[in-house]
NUGU-393787 format. One line per field, with one value per residue: x, y, z of N, C-alpha, C in turn; residue number from 1. Coordinates in steps of 0.05 Angstrom, whole numbers. Each point is the difference from the previous one (the first is absolute). Layout:
REM residues N
n.east [X|...]
n.north [Y|...]
n.up [Z|...]
ca.east [X|...]
ca.north [Y|...]
ca.up [Z|...]
c.east [X|...]
c.north [Y|...]
c.up [Z|...]
n [NUM|...]
//
This chain:
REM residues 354
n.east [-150|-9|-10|-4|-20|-15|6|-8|-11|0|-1|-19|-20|6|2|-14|11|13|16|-25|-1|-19|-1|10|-28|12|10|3|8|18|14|-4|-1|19|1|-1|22|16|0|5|20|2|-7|13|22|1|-9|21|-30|7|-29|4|17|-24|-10|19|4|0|-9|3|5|-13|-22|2|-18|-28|1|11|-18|-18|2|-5|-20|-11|5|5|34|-8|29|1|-32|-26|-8|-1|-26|23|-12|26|-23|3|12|-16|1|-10|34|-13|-17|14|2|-4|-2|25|1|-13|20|22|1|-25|27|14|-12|13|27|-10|-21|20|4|-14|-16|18|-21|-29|15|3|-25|-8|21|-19|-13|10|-2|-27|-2|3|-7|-25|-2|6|-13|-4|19|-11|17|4|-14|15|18|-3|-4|17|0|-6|9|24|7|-10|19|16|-16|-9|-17|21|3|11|-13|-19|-4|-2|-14|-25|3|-7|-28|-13|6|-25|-23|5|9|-24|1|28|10|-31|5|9|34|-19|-19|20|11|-27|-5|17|3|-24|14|13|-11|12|-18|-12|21|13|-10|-6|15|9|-29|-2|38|0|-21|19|24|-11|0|15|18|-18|11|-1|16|18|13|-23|-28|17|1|39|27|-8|-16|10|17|-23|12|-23|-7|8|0|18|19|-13|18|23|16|-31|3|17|2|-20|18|15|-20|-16|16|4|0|13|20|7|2|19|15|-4|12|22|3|-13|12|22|0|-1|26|18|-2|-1|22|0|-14|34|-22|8|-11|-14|-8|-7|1|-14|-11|-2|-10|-7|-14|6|-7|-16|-11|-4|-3|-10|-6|-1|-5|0|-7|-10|-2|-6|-5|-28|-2|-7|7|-27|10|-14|-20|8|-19|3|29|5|17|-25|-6|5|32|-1|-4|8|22|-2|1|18|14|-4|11|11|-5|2|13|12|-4|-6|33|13|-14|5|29|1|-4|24]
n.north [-272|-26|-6|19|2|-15|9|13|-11|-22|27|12|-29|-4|23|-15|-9|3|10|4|12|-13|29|33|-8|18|-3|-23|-8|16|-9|-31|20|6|-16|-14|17|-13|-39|19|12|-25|-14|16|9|-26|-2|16|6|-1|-1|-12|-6|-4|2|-17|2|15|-10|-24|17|11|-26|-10|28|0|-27|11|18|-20|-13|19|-1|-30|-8|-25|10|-15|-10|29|-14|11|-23|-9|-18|-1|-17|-11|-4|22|-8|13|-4|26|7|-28|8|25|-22|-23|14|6|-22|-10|18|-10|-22|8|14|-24|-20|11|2|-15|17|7|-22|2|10|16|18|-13|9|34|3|-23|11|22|-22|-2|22|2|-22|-3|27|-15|-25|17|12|-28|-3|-2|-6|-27|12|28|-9|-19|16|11|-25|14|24|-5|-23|21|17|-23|-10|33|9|-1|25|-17|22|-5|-28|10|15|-24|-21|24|8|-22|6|17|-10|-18|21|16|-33|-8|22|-12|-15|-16|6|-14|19|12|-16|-10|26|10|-15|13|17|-5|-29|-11|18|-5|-22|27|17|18|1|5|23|19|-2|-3|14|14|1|1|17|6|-6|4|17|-22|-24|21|18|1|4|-18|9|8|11|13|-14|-27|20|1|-5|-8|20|-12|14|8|-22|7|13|31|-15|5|22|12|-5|16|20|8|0|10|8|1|-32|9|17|-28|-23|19|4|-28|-11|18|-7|-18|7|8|-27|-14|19|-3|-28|1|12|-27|-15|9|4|7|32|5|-26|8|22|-16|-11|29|9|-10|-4|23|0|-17|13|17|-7|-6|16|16|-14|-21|22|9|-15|8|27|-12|6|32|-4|-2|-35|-10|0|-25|14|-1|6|30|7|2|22|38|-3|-24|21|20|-21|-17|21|10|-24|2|24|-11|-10|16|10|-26|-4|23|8|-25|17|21|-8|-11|26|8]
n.up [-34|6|-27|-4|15|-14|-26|3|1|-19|-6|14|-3|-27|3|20|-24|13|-24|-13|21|12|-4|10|13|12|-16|2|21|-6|-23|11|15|-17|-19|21|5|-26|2|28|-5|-13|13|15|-8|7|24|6|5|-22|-7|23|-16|-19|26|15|-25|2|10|-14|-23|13|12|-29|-7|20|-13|-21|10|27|-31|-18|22|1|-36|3|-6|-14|3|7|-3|-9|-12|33|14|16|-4|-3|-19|-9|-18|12|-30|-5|-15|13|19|-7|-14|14|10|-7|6|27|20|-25|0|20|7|-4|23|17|-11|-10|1|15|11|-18|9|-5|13|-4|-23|14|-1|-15|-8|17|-8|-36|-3|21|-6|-11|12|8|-33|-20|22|-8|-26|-26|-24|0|22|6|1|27|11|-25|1|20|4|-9|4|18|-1|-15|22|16|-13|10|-11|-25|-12|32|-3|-25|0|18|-31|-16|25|-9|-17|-5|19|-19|-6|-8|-22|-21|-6|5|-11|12|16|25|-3|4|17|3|-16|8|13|-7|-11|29|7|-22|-4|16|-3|13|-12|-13|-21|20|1|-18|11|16|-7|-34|20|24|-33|-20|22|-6|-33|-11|11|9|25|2|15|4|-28|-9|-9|-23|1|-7|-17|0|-21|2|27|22|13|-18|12|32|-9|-10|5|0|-22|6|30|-5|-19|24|16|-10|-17|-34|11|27|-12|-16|24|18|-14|-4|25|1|-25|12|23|-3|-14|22|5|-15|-5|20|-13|-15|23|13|12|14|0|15|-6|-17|14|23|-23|-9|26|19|-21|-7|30|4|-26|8|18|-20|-18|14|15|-21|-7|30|6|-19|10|-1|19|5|18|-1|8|-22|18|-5|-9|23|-9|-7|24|23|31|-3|-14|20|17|-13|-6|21|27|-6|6|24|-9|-14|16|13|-16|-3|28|-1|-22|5|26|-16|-11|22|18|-13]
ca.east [10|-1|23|25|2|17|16|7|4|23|32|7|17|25|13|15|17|27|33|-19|-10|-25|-6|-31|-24|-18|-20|-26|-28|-15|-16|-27|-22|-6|-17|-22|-3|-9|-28|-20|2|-3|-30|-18|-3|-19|-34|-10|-5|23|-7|-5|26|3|-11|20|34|4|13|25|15|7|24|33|28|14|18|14|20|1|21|22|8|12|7|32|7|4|10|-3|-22|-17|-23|-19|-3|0|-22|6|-7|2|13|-18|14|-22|-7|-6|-29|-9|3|-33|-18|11|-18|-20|-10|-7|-39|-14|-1|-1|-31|-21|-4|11|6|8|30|12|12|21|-1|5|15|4|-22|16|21|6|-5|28|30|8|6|30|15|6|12|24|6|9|-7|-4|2|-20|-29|-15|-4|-27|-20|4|3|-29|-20|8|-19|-30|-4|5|-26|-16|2|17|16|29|11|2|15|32|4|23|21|21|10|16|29|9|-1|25|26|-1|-22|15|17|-16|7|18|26|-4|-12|18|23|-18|-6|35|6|-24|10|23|6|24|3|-4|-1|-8|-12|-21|-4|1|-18|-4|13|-8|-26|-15|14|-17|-24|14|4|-24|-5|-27|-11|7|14|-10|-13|16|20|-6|20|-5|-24|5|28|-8|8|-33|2|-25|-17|-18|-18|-33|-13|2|20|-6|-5|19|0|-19|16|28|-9|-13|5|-20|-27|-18|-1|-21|-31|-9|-7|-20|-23|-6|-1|-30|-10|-5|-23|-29|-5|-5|-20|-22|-7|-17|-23|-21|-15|5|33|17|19|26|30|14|14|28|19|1|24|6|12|16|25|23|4|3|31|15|8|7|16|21|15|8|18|-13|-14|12|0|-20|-5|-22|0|-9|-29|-8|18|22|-15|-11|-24|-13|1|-10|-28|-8|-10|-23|-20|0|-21|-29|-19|-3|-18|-29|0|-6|-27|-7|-7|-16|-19|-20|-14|-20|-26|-13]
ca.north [15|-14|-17|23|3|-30|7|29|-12|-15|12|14|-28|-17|25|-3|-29|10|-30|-32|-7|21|18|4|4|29|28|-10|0|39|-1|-15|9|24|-18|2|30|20|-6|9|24|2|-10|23|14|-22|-7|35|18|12|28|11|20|24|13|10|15|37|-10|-13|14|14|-26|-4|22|3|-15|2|27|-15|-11|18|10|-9|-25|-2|2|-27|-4|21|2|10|-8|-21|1|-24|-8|-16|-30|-7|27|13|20|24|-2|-14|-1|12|-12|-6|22|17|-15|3|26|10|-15|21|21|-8|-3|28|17|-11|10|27|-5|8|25|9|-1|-30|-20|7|-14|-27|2|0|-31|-13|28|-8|-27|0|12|-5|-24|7|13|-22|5|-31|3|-24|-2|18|-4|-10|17|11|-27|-17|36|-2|-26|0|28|-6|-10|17|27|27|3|-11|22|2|-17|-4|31|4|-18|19|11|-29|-5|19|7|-19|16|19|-24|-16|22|9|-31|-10|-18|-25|2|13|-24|-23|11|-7|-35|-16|15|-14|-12|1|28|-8|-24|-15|20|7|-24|-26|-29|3|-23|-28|-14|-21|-30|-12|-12|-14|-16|-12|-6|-16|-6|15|-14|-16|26|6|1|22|10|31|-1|-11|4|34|15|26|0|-11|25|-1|-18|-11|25|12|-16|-29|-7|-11|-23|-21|-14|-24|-32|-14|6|12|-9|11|19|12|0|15|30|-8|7|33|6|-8|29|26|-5|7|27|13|-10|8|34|3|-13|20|5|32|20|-6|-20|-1|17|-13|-31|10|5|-29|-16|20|-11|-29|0|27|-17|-25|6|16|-23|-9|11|8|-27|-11|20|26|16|9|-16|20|-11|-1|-38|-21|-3|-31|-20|1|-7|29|6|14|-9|-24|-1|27|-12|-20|19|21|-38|2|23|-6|-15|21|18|-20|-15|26|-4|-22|0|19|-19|-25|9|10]
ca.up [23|22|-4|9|27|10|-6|17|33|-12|-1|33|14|-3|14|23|-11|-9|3|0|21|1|18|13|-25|12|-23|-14|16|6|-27|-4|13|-18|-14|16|8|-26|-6|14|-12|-30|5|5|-17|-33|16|6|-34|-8|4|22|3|-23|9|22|-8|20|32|-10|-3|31|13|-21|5|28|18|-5|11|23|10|-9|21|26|1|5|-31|-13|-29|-14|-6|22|-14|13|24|25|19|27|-10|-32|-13|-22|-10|-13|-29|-6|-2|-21|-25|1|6|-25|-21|-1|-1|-21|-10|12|-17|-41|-20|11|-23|-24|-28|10|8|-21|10|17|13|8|8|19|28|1|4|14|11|8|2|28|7|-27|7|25|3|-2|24|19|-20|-1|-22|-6|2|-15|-32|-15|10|-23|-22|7|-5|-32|-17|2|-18|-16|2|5|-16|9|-18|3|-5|22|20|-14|14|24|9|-7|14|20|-9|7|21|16|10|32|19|-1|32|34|6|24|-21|-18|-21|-24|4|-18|-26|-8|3|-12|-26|-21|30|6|14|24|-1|28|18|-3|-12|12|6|-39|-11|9|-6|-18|6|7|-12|-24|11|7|-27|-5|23|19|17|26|29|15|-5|-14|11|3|22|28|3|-8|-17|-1|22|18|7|-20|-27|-8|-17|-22|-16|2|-24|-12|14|-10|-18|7|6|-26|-20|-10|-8|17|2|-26|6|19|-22|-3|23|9|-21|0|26|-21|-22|14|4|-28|-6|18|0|-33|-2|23|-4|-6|-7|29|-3|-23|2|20|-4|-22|17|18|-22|-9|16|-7|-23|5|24|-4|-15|10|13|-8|-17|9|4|-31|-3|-21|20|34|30|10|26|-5|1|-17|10|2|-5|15|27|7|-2|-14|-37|-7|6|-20|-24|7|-6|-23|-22|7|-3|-24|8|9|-30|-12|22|-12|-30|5|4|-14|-23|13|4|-26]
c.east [13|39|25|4|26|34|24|7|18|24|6|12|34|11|4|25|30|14|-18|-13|-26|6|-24|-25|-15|-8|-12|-24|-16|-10|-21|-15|-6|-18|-29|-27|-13|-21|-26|-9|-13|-33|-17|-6|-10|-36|-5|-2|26|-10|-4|32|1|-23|18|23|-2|8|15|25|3|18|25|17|13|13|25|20|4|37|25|4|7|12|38|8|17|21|-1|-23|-16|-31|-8|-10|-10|-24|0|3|5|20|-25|8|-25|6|-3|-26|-1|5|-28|-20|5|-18|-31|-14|6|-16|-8|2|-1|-26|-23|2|10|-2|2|38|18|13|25|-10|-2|27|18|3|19|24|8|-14|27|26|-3|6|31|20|7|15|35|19|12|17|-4|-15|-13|-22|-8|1|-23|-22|-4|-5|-37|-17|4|-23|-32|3|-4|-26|-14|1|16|16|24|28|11|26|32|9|17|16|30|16|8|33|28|15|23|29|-13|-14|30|12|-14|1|9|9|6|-18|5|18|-12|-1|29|-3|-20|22|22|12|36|19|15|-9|-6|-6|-46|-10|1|-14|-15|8|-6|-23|-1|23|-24|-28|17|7|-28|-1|-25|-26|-2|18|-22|3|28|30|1|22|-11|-14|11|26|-5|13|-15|-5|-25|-25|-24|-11|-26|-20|-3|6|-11|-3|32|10|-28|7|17|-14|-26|15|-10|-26|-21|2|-36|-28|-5|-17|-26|-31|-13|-14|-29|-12|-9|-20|-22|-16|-18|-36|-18|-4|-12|-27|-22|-31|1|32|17|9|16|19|6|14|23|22|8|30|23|27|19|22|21|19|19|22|22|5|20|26|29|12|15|26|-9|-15|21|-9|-14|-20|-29|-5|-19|-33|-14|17|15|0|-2|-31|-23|-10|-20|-32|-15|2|-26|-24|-12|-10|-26|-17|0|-17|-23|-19|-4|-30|-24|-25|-19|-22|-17|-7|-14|-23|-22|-4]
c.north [-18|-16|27|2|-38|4|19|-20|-18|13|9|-23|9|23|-9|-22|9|-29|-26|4|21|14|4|6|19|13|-26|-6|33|-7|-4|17|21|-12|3|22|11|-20|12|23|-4|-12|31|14|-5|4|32|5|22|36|13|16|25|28|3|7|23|-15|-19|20|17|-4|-2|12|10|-22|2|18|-4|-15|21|16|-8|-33|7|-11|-30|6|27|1|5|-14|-20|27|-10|-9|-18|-32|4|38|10|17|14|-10|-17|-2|22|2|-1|28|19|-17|8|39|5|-11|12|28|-4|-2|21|23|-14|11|32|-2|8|38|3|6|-30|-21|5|-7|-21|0|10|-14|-7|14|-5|-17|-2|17|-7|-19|10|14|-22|-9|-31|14|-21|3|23|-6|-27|22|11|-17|-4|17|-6|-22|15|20|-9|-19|14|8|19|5|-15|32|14|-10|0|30|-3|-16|14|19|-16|0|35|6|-30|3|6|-19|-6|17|-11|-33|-4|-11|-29|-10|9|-19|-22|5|-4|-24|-15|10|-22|-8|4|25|-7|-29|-19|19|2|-25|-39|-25|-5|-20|-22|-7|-7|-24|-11|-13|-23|-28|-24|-30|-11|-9|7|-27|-11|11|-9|2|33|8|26|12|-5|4|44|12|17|-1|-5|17|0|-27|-6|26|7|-28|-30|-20|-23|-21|-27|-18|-18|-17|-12|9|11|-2|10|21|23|-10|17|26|-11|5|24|7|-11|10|22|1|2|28|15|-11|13|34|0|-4|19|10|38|-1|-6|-20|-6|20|-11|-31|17|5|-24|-18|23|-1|-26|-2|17|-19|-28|5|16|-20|-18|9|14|-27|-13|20|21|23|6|-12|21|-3|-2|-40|-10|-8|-33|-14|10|0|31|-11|5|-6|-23|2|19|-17|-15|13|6|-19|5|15|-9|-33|10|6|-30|-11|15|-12|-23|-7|9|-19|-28|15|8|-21]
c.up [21|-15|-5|30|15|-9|22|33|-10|0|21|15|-8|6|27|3|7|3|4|29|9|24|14|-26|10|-26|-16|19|-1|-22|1|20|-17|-8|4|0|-28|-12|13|-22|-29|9|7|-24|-33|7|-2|-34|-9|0|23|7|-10|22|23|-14|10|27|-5|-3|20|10|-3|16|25|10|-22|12|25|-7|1|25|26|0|7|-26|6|-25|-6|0|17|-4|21|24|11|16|22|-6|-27|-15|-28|-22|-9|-23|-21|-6|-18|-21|-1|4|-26|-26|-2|-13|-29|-15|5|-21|-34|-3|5|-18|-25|-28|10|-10|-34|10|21|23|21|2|17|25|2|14|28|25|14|21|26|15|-9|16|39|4|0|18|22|3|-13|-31|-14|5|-23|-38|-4|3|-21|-21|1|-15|-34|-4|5|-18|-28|-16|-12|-30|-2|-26|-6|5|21|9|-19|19|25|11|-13|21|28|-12|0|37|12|11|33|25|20|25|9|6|24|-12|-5|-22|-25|-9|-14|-21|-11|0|-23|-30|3|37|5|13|31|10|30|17|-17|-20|0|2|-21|-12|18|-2|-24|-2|12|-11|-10|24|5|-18|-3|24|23|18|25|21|18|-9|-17|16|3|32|26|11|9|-14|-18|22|4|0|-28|-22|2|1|-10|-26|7|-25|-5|16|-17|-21|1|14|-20|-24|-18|-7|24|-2|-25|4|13|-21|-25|8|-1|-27|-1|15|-24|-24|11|13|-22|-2|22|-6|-24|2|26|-2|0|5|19|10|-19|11|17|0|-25|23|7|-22|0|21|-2|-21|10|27|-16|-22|14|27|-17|-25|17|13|-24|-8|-27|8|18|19|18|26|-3|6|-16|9|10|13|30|29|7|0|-9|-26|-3|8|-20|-27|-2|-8|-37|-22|17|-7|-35|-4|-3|-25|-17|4|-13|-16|-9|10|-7|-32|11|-6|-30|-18]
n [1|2|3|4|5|6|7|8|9|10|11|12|13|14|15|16|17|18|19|20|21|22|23|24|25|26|27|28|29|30|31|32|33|34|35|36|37|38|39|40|41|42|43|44|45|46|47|48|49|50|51|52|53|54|55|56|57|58|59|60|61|62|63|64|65|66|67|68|69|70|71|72|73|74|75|76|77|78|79|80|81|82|83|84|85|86|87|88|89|90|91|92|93|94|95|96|97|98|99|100|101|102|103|104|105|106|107|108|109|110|111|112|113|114|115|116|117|118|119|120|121|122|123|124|125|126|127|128|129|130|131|132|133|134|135|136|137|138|139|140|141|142|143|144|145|146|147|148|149|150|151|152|153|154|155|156|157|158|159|160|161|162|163|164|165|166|167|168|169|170|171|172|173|174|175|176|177|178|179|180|181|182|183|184|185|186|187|188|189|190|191|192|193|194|195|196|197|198|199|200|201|202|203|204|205|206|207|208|209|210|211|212|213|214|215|216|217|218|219|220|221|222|223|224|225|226|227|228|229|230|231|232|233|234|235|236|237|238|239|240|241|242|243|244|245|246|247|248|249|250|251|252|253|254|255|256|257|258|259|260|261|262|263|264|265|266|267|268|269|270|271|272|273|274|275|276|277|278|279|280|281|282|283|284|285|286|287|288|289|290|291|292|293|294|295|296|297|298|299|300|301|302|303|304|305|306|307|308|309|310|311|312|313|314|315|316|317|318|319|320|321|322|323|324|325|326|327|328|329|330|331|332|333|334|335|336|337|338|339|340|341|342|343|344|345|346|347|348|349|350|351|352|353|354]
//
């Protein structure tokens, strides 16, 4: 976690570089308080028994939801978007934390009914876990969050007992219902899906930064060009705004190359092994749906991050977990390794004890 996290401030640095010369370091000093902010976050939530979530989910999810609709009603529209609120000292986003709570509350519900969820009705229930959150996220609108929100409910469903017969059902009527998804899009969201089929569409308009980010990988090549170097970057021809974000992936490339670029997915890839491993050894149910979510997260984040910088993925404004710069994102990951901490510390202590 820590050597993704060093990473991530390494690239936010050479983002303040232009034409070789150091700028201002205002979003890496915010960074490092993020930091701060989410080792607080990952220590709490590692010491807090993992089961003590599994008795506040009904007010967690409460929670979720009224500050989601707090923003949909009095936040100010950002970029078209409606997903912070403003606190004065910090931009809080809701649908961030409910990744994490969407996690916890369907653990809760998978292991509470685990040998139920084979029934339609149950897997019902489930679903409409997901349908409210999903639908508040999309009202903001902000399409990247809700399809992890959906990536998360699949990997636990897929866990659970649940019929395979089920889930081919409504990924049929997931394909049926994509015409009447696509009209209700916003037209730049319609504009990414075009551009992700074929960039050249729109070369300097929607597609633009599609094409300049996998120039911006390929330019890196091997060794990369060095934190203060990198025409792409330091010339914005992937714009500013976004390289230590959405597109942090592919600036990482042009200043470590591929060889940083594959320790970075390395890394993540031992994050992830270790997920897996902690939902195998869990001591109950309920930490296993919650270290299936927690990872379930990370992979979905982490390919669809990197894949849309590569140009294999739609451009879904989904950030690079760890890496990329933000608050919220950087403190809900931390977290979410903490709470999978939690579920590891557990386990272990029960086999000391035994």
């Amino acid at each position: 976690m820590m050597l993704l996290v060093a990473m991530g401030l390494l690239v936010i640095y050479s983002t303040s570089f232009k034409a070789t010369r150091l700028g201002s370091l205002t979003d890496l000093w915010h960074q490092l308080v993020f930091v701060a902010v989410g080792l607080g976050a990952f220590v709490f939530m590692a010491r807090v028994d993992y089961r003590t979530w599994f008795k506040l989910t009904p007010w967690l999810y409460g929670l979720t939801l009224l500050f989601l609709i707090i923003v949909l009603l009095t936040s100010r529209a950002v970029l078209g978007a409606q997903r912070w609120i403003d606190l004065g000292f910090f931009q809080f986003q809701p649908s961030e934390f409910a990744k994490l709570v969407l996690i916890i509350g369907l653990a809760k519900f998978f292991s509470s009914n685990y040998d139920k969820v084979h029934r339609a009705k149950y897997l019902g229930l489930s679903l409409l876990y997901l349908v409210i959150p999903v639908a508040l996220v999309m009202r903001q609108p902000d399409l990247g969050t809700a399809l992890v929100l959906v990536a998360i409910w699949l990997a636990m469903a897929m866990v659970a007992p649940v019929r395979k017969l089920y889930l081919l059902a409504l990924s049929g009527v997931g394909l049926a219902l994509m015409p009447f998804v696509l009209q209700h899009l916003k037209s730049y969201q319609r504009d990414r899906l075009t551009v992700f089929l074929n960039p050249q569409v729109d070369p300097l308009g929607a597609g633009h930064n599609v094409i300049q980010s996998t120039i911006t990988i390929g330019s890196g090549q091997v060794f990369g060009r060095g934190l203060a170097a990198g025409s792409q970057s330091q010339l914005n021809f992937l714009p500013s705004l976004a390289q230590h974000t959405d597109f942090i992936f592919s600036v990482l490339n042009e200043k470590m190359g591929f060889i940083g670029g594959m320790l970075l997915l390395v890394l993540f890839a031992i994050l992830l092994y270790r997920g897996v491993r902690i939902a195998y050894v869990a001591q109950d149910r309920f930490g296993m749906f919650v270290a299936v979510g927690v990872s379930a997260m990370f992979l979905f984040h982490v390919f669809i991050n990197a894949g849309m910088n590569m140009g294999i993925a739609p451009v879904t404004g989904i950030p690079l977990p760890l890496v990329s710069y933000g608050g919220t994102a950087l403190i809900v990951a931390m977290g979410g390794l903490g709470l999978l901490e939690s579920v590891a510390t557990r386990r272990k202590k029960l086999q000391f004890e035994g």
